[in-house]
N, C-alpha and C positions, 0 to 999 in steps of 0.2 A: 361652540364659540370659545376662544380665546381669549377669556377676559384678563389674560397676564401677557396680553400683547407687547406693551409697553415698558412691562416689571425691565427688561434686559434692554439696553440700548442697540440696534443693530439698522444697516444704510435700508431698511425697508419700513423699521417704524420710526425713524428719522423724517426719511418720506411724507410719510402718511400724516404725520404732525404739521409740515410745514403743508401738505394740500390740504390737511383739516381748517389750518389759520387760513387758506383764499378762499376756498370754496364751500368747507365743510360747517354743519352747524348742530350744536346738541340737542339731544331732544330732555325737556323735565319733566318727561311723566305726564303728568294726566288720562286720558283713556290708555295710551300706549308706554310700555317701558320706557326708561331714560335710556338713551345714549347716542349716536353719532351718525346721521346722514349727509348724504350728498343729493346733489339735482345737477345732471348735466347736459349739456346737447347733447342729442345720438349720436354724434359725428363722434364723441368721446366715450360710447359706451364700454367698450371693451377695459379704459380703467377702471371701471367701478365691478369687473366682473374678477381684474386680479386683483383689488381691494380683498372681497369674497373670499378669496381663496389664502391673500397673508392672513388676514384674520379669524381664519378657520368657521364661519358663519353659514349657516344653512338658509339665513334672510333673503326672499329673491333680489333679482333685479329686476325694478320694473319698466320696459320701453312704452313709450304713449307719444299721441299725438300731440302737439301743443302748438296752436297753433295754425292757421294756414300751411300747410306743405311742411310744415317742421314735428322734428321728432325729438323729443326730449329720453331723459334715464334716468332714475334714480334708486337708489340701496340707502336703505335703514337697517342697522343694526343696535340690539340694546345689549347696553354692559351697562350697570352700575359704575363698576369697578372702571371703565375706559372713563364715561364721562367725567368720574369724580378727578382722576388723572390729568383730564384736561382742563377742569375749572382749576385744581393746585396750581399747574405750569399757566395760568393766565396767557393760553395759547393763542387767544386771538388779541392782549393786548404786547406783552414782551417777547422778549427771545427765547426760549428757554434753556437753562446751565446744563440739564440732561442731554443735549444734543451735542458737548465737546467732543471733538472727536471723528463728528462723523458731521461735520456743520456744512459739505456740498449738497449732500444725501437731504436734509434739511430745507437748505435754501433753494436746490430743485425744485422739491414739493411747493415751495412762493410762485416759483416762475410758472409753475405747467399751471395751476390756481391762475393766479394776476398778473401773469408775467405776459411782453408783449417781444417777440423777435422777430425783425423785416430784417431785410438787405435793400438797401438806398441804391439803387441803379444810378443818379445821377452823380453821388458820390463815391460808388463802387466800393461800399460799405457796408456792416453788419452794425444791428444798432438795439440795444437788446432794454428793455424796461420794465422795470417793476415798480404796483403800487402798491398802497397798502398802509397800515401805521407805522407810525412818525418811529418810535420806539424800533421797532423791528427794524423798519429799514435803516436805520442810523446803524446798527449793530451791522446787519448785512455786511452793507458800505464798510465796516470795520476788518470784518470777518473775510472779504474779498480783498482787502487795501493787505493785508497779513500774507491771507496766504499767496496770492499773485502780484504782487509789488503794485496794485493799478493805486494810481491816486487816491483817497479817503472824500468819499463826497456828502455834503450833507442834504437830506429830502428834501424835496420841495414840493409847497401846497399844486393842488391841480384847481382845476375850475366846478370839478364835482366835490368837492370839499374831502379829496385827501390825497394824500401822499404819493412822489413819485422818486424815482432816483433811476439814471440811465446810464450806459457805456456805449461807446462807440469807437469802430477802427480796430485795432488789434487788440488790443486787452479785451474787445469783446468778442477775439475768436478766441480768445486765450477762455476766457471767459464759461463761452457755451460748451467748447472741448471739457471743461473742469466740471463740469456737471453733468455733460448729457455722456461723455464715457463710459461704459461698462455699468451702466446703471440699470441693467435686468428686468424686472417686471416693474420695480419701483419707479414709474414714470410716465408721465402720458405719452402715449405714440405718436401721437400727431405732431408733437415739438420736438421728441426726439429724432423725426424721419426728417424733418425740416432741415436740418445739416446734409443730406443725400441732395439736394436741389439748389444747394448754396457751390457759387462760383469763385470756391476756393484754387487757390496756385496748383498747376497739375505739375507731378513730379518727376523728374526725368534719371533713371541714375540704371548704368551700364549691371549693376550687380543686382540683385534679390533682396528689398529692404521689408524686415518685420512690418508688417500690417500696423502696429499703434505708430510708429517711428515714422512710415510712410505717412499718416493722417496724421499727425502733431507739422510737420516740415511742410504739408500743404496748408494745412489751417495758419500758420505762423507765415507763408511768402505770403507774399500781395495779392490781393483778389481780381477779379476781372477777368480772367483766362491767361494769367500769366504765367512765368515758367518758375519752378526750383530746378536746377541743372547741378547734379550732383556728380562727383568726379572722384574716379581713386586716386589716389593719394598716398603714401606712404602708409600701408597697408590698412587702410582706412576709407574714406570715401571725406569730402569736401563741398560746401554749397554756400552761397552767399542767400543773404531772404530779400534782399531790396535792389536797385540799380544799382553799379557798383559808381556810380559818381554821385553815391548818397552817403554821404558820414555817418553809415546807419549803426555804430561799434553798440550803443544801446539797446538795440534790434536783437543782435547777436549775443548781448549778454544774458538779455530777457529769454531768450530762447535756452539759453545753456544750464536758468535757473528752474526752469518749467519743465524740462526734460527730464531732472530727474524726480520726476513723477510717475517715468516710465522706466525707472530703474539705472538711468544711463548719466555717464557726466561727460558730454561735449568740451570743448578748448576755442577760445577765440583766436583768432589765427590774421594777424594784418598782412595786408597783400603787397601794398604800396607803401612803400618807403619813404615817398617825399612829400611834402606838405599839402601838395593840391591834391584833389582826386583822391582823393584815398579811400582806400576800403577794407571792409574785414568779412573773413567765413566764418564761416563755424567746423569742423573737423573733431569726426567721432571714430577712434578706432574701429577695426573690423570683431576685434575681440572682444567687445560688447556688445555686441548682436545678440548673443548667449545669456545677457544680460536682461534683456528687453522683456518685458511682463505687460500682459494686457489692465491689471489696476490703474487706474488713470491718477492716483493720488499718493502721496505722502503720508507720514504724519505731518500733524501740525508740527511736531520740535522739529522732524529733520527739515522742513518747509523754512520754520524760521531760523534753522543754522547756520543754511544754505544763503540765504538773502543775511548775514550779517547781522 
């Protein structure tokens, strides 16, 4: 067992922290050691089997019935040393300061826990929600308002006495892209595959575009089955994200800030001249391509350099 899990901050016990604050619970001893279990559906077994394996534990996992027709899971493991870690960080009441740095990795771990992500067919939407305490989620809202320019929203009570706060529309593809990215074992699968079944913009472009660049320009056009139509360009390639008799310059700026995330700095580019109708691309050289890295993130400085 590992019980210096936590001693070094890194995006898998970032993780583990924020799915301990939704799901997870301590244990204090009595017949059995202290420290930190989970209970999940079976349908989520396989995170608690790579839990297991970051934290180096020999504790099984155990599948059982529960229920009528349903299969539950659960892993206990004891550390002293973890649980006492987690009563310091008052993980299930605040945010914790030890996670600067690595706060997607972090607030992942909330979503796959309490986090709720549909696609709204009548509005042709993604609409992504977390509950949870009032504390936390205020920070979240902060911590997401920083690094992706989205509005700063404050919780709101639910009807089961706690907390909620949600996105919707493109900040919340921007959004799920910023979390569920290159995120490795660290993550439940079942929300991470949930992005493979979403009817994101499909991509159209004459040349060969890096695989994150290709996924960021479809998660970023319009959803529904619509098109990105990307074009060379002045030895470059060229795309618009909205109809082009949408004043979408916003669209296009947001996209140029988010992008370099993946290493790259796009140009906004206006098409139309004259006052009606107007519109703008986006245009990335072809000489960034070379550029392109599967890390779906920043630092935080160069994040908020970038955004002014």
């Amino acid at each position: 067992m590992n019980d210096g899990f936590f001693d070094t901050m890194t995006p898998e016990a970032a993780w583990l922290l924020g799915f301990a604050a939704s799901d997870g619970t301590i244990k204090t001893g009595g017949k059995s050691p202290s420290g930190l279990g989970f209970c999940l559906g079976g349908i989520d077994v396989q995170v608690l089997y790579n839990i297991r394996e970051m934290v180096e534990t020999d504790a099984p996992v155990y599948e059982y019935e529960h229920g009528e027709g349903q299969r539950a899971a659960k892993l206990t493991f004891s550390s002293s040393r973890i649980r006492e870690f987690l009563v310091m960080v008052g993980f299930k009441e605040r945010y914790p300061n030890c996670v600067e740095g690595f706060d997607r990795h972090y607030i992942r771990g909330l979503f796959d826990g309490d986090g709720c992500i549909h696609y709204r067919t009548d509005r042709k939407s993604l609409n992504l929600v977390l509950a949870g305490n009032y504390d936390i989620l205020a920070q979240v809202s902060f911590v997401i308002g920083k690094e992706l320019g989205a509005n700063i929203k404050l919780p709101r009570p639910t009807k089961d006495n706690t907390n909620q706060i949600s996105w919707e529309g493109r900040i919340a593809r921007y959004l799920y892209w910023w979390l569920y990215s290159d995120a490795g074992k660290a993550v439940l699968p079942r929300k991470a595959a949930f992005m493979d079944t979403l009817p994101f913009a499909t991509v159209e472009c004459s040349v060969d575009l890096p695989v994150p660049l290709e996924r960021l320009m479809s998660i970023c056009g319009t959803m529904g089955g619509n098109k990105v139509i990307a074009r060379e360009a002045n030895n470059g390639i060229e795309f618009t994200l909205a109809s082009r008799f949408q004043n979408h310059l916003s669209t296009c700026q947001q996209f140029c800030d988010i992008a370099d995330m993946i290493g790259i700095e796009p140009s906004v580019v206006r098409r139309n001249k004259g006052i009606y109708h107007r519109y703008y691309s986006v245009y990335i050289p072809f000489n960034q391509f070379s550029r392109v890295h599967t890390l779906a993130v920043a630092t935080v400085e160069d994040l908020v350099a970038t955004m002014g």
